[in-house]
Each structure stands twice: as C-alpha cells, then as structure tokens.
Residue frames relative to the residue before (quaternion, step in Angstrom):
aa qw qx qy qz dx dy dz
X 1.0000 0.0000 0.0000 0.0000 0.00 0.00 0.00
X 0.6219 0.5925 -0.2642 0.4385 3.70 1.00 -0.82
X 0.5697 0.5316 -0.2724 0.5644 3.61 1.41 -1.07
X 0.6717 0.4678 -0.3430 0.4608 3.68 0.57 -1.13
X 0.7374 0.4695 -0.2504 0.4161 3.31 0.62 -0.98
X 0.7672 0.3228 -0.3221 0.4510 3.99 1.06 -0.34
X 0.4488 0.6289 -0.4278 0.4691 3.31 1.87 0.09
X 0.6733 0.4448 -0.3832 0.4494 3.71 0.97 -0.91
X 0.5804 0.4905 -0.5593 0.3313 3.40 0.69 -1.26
X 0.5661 0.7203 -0.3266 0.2323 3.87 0.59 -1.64
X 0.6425 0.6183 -0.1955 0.4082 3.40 1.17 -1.57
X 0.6465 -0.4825 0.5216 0.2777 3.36 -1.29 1.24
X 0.3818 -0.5999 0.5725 0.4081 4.11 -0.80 0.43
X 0.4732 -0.5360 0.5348 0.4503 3.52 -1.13 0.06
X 0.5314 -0.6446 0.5030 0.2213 3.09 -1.91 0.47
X 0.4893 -0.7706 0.4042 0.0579 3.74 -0.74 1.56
X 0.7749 0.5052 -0.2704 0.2669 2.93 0.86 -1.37
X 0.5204 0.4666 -0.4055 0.5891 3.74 -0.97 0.95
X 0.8494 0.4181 -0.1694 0.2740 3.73 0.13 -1.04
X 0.4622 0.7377 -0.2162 0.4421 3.49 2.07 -0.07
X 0.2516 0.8008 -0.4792 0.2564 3.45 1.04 -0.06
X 0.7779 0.3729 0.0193 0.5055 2.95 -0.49 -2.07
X 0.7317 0.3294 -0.3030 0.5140 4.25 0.20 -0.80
X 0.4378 0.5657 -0.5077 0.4802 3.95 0.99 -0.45
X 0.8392 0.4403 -0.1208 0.2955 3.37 -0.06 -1.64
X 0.5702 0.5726 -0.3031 0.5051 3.39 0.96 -0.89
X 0.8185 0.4623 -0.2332 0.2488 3.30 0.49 -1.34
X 0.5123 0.6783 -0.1072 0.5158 2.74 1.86 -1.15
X 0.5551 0.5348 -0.2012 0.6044 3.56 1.48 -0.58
X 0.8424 0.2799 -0.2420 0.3917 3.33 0.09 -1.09
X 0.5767 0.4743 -0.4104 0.5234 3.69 1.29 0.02
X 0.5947 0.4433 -0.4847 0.4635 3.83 0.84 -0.22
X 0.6094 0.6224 -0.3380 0.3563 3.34 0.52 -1.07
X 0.8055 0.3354 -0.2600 0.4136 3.45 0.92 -1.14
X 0.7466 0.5023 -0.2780 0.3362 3.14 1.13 0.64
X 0.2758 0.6525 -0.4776 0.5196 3.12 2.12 1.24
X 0.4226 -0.7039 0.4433 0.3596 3.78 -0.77 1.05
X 0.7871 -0.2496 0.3341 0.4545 3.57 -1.77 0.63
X 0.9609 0.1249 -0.0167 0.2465 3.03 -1.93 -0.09
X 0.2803 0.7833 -0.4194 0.3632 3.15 1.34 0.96
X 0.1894 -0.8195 0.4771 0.2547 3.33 -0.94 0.18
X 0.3710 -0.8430 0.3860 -0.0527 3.10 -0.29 1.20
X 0.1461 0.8543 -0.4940 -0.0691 4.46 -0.44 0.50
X 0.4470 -0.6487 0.5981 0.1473 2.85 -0.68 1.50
X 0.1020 0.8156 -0.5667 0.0562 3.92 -0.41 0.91
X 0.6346 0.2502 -0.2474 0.6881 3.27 -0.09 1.93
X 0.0367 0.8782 -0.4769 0.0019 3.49 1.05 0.19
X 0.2179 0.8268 -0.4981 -0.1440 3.14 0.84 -2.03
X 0.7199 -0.1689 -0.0485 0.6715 4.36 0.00 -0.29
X 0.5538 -0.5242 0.5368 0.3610 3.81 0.09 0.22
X 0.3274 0.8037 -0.4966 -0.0168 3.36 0.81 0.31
X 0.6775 0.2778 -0.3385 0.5910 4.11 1.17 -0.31
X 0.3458 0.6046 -0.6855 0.2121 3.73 0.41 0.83
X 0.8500 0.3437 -0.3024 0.2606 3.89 0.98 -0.05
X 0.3556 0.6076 -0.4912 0.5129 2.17 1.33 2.38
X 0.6952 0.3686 -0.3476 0.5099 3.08 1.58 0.67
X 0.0470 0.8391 -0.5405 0.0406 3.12 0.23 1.30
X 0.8418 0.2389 -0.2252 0.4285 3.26 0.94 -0.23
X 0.4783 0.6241 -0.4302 0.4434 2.96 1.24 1.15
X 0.4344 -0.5611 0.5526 0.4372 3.85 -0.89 -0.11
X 0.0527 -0.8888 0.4547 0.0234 3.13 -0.63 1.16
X 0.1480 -0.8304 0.5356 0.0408 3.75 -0.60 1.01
X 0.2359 -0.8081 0.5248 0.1259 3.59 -0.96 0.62
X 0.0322 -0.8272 0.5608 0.0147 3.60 -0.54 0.64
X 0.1942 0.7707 -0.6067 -0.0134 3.87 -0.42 0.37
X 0.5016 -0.3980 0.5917 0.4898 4.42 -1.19 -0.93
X 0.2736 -0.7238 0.5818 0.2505 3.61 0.63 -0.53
X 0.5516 0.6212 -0.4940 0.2567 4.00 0.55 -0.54
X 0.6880 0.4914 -0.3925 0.3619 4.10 0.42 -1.01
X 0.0650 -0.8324 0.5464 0.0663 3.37 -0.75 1.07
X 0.6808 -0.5409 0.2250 0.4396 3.67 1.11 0.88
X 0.6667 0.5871 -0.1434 0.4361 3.45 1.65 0.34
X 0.0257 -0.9194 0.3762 0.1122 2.82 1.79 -1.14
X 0.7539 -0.3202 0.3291 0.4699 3.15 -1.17 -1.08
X 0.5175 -0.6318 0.4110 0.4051 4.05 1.36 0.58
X 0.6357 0.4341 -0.3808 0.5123 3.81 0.53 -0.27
X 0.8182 0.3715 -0.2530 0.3585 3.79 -1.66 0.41
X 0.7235 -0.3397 0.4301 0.4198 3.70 -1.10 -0.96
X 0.2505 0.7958 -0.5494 0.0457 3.77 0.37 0.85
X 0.6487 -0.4450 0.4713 0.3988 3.89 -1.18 0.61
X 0.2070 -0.7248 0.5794 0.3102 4.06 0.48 -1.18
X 0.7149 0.4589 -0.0823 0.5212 3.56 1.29 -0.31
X 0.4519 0.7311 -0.5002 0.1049 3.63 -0.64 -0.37
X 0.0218 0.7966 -0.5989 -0.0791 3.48 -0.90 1.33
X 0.1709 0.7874 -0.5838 -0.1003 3.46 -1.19 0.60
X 0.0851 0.6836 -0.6849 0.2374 3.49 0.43 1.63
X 0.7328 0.2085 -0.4722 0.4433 4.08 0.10 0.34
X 0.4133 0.6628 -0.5793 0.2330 4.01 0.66 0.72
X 0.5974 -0.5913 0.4716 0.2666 4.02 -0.99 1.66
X 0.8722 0.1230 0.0255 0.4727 3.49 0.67 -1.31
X 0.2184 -0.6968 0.6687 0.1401 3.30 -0.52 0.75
X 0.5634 0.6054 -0.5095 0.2376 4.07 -1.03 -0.04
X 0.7120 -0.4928 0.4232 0.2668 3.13 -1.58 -0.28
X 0.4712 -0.7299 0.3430 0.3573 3.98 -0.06 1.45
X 0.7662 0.2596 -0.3484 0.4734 4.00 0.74 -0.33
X 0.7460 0.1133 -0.3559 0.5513 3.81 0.64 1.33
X 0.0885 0.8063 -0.5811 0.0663 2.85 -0.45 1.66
X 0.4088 -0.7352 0.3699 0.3944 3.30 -0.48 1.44
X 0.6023 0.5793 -0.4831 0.2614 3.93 -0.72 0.92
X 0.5847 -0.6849 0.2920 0.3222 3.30 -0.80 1.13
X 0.6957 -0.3535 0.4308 0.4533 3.54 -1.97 0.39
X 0.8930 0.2266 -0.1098 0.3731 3.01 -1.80 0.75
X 0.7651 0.5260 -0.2183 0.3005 3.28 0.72 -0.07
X 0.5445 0.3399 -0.5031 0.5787 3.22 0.99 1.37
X 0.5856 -0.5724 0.4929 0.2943 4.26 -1.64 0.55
X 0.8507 -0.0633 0.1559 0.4980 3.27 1.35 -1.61
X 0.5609 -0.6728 0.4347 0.2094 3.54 -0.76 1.04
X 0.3491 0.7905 -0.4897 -0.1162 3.29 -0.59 -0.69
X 0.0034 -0.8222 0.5577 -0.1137 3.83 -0.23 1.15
X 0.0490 -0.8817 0.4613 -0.0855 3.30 -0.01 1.44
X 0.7672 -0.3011 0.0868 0.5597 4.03 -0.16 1.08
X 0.3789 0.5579 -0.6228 0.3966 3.03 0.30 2.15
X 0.4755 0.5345 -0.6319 0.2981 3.87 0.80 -0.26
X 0.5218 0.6871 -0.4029 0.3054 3.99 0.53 -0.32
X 0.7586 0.4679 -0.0767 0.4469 3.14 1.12 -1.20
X 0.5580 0.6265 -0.2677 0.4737 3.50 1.82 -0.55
X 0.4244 -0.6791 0.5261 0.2860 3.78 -1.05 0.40
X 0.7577 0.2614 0.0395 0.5966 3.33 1.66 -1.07
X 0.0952 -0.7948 0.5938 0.0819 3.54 0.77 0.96
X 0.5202 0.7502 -0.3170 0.2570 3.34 0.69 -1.17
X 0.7222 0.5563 0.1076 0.3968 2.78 0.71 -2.29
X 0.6504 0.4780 -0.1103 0.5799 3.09 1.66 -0.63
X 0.7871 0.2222 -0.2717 0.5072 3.72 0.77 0.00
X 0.1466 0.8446 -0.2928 0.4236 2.90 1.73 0.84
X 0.6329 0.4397 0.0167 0.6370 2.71 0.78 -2.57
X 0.4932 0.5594 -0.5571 0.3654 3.94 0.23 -0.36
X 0.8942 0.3585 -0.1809 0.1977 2.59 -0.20 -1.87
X 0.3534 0.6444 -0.3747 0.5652 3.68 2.10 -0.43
X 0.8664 0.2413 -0.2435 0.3630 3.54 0.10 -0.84
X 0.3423 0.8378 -0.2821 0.3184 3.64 1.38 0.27
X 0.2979 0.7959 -0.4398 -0.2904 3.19 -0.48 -0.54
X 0.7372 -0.4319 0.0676 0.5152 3.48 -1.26 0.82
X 0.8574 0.1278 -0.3021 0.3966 3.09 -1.63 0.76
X 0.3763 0.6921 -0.5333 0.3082 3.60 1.48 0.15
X 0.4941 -0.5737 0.5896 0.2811 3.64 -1.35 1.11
X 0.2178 -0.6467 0.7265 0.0809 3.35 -2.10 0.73
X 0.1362 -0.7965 0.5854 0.0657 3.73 -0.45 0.62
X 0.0369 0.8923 -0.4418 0.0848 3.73 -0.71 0.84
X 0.0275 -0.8313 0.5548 0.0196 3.45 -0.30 1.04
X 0.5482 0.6671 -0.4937 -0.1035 3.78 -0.92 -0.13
X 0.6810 -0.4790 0.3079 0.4604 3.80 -1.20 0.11
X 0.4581 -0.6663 0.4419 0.3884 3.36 -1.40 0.66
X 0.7488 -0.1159 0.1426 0.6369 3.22 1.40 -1.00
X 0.2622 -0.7091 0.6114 -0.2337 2.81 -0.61 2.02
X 0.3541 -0.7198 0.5675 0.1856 2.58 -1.36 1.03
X 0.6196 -0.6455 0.1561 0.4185 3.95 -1.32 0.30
X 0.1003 -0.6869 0.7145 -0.0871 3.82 -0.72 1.22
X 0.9546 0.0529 -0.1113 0.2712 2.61 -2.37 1.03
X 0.1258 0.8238 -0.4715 0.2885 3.58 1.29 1.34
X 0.3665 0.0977 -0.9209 0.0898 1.51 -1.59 1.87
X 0.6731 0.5917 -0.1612 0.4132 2.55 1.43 -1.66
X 0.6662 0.4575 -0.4590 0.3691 3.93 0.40 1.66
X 0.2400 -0.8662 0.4294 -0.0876 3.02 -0.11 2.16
X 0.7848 0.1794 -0.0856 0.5870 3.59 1.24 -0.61
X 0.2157 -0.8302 0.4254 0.2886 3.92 -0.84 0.66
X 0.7877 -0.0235 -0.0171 0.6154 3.46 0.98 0.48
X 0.1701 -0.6946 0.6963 0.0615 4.00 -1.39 0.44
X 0.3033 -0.7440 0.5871 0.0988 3.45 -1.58 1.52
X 0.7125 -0.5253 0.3091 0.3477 2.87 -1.50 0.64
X 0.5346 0.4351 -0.4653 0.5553 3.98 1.06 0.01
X 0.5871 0.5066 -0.4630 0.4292 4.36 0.38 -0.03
X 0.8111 0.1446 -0.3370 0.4556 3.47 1.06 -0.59
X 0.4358 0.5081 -0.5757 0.4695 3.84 0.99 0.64
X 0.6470 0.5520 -0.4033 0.3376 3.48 0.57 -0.32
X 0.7262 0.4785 -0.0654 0.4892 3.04 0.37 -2.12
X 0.5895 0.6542 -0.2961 0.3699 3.72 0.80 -0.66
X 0.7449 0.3404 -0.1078 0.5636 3.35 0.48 -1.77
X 0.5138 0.5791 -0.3423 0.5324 3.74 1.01 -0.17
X 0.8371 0.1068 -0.1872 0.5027 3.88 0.65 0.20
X 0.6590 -0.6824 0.1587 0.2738 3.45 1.79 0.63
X 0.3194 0.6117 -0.5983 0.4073 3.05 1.52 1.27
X 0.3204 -0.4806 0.7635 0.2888 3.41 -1.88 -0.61
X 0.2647 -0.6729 0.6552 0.2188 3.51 -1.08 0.57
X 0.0283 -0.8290 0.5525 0.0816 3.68 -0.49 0.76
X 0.7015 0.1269 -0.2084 0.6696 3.85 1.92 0.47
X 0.0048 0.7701 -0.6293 -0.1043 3.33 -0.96 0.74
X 0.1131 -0.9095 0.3996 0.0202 3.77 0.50 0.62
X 0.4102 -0.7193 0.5199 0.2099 3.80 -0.75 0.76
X 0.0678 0.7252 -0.6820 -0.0665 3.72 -0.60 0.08
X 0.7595 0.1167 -0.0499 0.6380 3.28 -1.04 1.53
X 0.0000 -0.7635 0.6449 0.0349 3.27 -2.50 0.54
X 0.7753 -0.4944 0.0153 0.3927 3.55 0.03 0.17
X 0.5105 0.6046 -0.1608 0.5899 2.61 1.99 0.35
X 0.7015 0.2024 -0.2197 0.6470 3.30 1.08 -0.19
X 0.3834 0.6378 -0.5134 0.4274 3.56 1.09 0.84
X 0.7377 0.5285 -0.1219 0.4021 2.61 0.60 -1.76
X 0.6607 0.5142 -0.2713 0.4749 3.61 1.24 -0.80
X 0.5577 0.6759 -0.2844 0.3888 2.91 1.53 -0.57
X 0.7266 0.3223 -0.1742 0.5813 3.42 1.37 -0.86
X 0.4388 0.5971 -0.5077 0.4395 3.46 0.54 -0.23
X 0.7091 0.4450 -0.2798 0.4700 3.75 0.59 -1.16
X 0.6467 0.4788 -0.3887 0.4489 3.71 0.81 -0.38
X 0.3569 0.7426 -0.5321 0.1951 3.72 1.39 -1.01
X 0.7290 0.5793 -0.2528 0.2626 3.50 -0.39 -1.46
X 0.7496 0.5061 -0.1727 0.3901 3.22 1.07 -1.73
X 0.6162 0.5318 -0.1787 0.5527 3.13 1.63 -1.16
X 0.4959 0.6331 -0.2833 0.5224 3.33 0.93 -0.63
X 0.7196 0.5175 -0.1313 0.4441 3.23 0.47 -0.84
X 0.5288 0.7776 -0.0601 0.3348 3.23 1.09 -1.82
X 0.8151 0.1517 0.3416 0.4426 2.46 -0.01 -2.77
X 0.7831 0.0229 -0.1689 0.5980 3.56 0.45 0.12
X 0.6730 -0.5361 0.4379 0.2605 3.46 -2.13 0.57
X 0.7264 0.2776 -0.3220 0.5400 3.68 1.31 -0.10
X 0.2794 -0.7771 0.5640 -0.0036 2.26 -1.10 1.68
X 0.6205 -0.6217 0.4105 0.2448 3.56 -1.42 1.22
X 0.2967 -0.7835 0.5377 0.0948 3.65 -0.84 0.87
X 0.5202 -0.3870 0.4886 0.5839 3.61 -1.40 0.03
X 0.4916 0.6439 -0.5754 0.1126 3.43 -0.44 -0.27
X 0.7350 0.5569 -0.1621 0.3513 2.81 1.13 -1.36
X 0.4592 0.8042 -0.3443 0.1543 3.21 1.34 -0.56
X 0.6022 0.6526 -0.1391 0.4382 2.94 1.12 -1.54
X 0.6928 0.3716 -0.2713 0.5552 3.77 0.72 -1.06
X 0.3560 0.6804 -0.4718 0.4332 3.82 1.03 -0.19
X 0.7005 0.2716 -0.2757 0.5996 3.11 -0.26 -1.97
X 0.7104 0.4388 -0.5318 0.1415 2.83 -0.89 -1.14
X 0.6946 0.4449 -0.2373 0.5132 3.96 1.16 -1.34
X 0.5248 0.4724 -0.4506 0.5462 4.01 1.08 0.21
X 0.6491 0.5047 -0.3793 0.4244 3.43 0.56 -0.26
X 0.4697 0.6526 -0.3554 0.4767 3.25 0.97 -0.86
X 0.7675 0.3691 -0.3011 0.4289 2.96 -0.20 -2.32
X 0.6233 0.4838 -0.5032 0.3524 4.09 0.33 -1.65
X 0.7532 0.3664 -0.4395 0.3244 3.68 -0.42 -1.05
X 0.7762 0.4089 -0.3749 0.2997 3.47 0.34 -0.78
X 0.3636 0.7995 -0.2265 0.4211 3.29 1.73 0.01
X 0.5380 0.5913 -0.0795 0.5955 3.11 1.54 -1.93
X 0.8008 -0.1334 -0.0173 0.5837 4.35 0.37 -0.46
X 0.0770 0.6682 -0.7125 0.1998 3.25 0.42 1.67
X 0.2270 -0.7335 0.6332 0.0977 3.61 -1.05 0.90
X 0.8488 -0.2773 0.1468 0.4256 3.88 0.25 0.51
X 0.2096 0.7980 -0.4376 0.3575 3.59 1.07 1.27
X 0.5239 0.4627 -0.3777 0.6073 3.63 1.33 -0.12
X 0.4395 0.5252 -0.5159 0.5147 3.83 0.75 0.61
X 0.6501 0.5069 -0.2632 0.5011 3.53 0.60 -0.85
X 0.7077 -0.0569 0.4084 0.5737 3.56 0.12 -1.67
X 0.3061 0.6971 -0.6429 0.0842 3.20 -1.37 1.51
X 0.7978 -0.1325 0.2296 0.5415 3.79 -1.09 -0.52
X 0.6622 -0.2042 0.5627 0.4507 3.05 0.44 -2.14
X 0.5655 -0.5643 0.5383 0.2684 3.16 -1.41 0.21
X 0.1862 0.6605 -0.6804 -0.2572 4.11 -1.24 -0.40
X 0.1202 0.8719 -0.4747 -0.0087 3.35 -1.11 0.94
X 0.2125 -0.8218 0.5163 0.1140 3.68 -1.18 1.06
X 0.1745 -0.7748 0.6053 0.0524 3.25 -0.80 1.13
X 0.2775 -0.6521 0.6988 0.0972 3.14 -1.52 0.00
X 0.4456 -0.6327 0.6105 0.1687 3.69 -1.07 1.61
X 0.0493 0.7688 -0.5666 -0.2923 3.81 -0.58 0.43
C-alpha cells in the first residue's frame, strides 16, 4: 500500500483540460445561489430533475419545466435515455407561466435557452414575473453540440445576445462570465472523438491513437495555462446575473 501510495504521489497529475464544463458551471451556480437572501422565492425555469434545487435550501423554491422530453426524444443525437419529472410544481410552457407579475426574488434558467423555440419570448416572461431589483441567473452553451432532439433549436448564444436581448426587457447584467476558451473547447471534443467515431462512422478509432491524444491535450492544457482572451472566440458558455431594474 505504501509503494502505491509513493508511486501515485510520483505520477504526473492527470490532464483536466476539456473536462470543466459541467464543474465550471455548477460551481459557479452554487456560489451565486448562495448569495440570494433567505426566504426568497425563487423559479427554477426548465427545471427538468431538479437537479440545483439542493442549492436552495434556504430559498422558497418553485419548479417549472414543458414536461414533454422523456430521455428518448426523437432516438437520433445525444439523448439522456432517462428523464424523470414527476416532482416538477409547474408543468406548462416557459413564455406563459401561469403566476402573477412580480412575484418571484430570483430566476434561474440554467442550459435551456437551447431547447426553447423562442428564447426571446422567454425572458420576456422573466421580467413579468420579476420583481424590481429581483436577480436573473443564466447559463447556456456557446456551441453545443446536438442533445435531447427534438427539443434543440439553437447551438449556443454570445455574449452580445445577452447584452442585447437583456437590456431590451429591463435587466442590468451585473456578471457576464466565460466558461472555458478555445482551448479547452477544443479539448473538450477531442475527448469525445472516439465515442463519436464510433457512433458515426465505420472506422473505428484504435489505441493507436492514444498517444497523439495526450500528447495534443497537452498542447491544448499549456496553452490553456496563459490563454489571454480566447473564450471571446469559442467557449463552454456564458454564466450570467442580471438584475430587473
């Protein structure tokens, strides 16, 4: 056990880059989240599994989703195989939700403009259900690849869609936040190669290739390490907090 343990200590760390997506965002969530006051009320819009309702514990939480994806979709693309939403508050459509003006603290709509015929149409309804100085919370992909088909109408939204679209229905943006740059995109697919590979075409990727991997994940990690503003180009995704004024 003592060998295993000075053989790991010995080992190169493993290489990250590419693999930050999903832990970028989450985290980046759960520290905004914890910083919406108590006893708020709070809609999760797009709920699907409630998966960051247990980051509102001390909030009044509400769930809203369409209810229609059932982790199957249309059999074609990137589908979950699974999906339960028997504990979602609201069943309906995100740009009419039956509940009055003003009458939620804080929004939160996390990688669903993708999924929305009318994103537009949809932070609309926010700002109706807001109230003033109430907080908007916003995640989605810049460019994404296709998932949970049918129901994916857009692959990704720049930071000038939500300075744009934003101040156009009376938020302030008080974070606009990179996740990832073009370099840990790109690593980001490289790691999927194989699977797709696989997937999508009769040749199929060998160990061989492994080796040129690492060798191109290094690459991507170091230049990652003093990337100076490549997530302008190409990134995860936006995170953003607004403010109703």
């Amino acid at each position: 056990m003592k060998i295993k343990k000075i053989v790991k200590r010995l080992l190169p760390p493993p290489i990250k880059v590419g693999t930050l997506n999903e832990l970028n965002r989450v985290g980046w969530l759960e520290k905004t989240l914890k910083n919406i006051p108590a006893n708020g009320r709070i809609l999760d819009a797009g709920a699907g599994e409630l998966q960051f309702k247990k980051f509102c514990s001390h909030l009044n939480y509400v769930s809203q989703d369409f209810g229609k994806y059932d982790g199957k979709g249309d059999g074609k693309s990137l589908q979950t195989q699974t999906w339960d939403q028997s504990r979602i508050d609201i069943i309906c459509d995100i740009t009419n939700i039956p509940e009055l003006d003003n009458s939620f603290d804080a929004i939160m709509c996390i990688e669903v403009f993708e999924h929305l015929p009318n994103p537009i149409a949809a932070v609309k309804e926010f700002s109706r259900l807001l109230k003033p100085l109430g907080k908007l919370i916003l995640t989605a992909p810049f460019c994404s690849l296709t998932h949970f088909s049918p129901y994916h109408f857009y692959s990704g939204f720049n930071r000038y869609w939500y300075e744009k679209i934003l101040e156009q229905f009376g938020f302030k943006i008080i974070e606009i936040k990179e996740n990832g740059n073009y370099f840990e995109y790109m690593a980001q697919e490289l790691r999927r190669l194989r699977s797709i590979a696989e997937k999508y075409s009769s040749k199929k990727i060998g160990n061989s290739i492994k080796g040129a991997t690492k060798r191109i994940l290094k690459n991507l990690n170091d230049c990652s390490k003093v990337d100076t503003g490549s997530g302008e180009l190409l990134c995860f995704g936006y995170h953003v907090l607004a403010e109703k004024l």
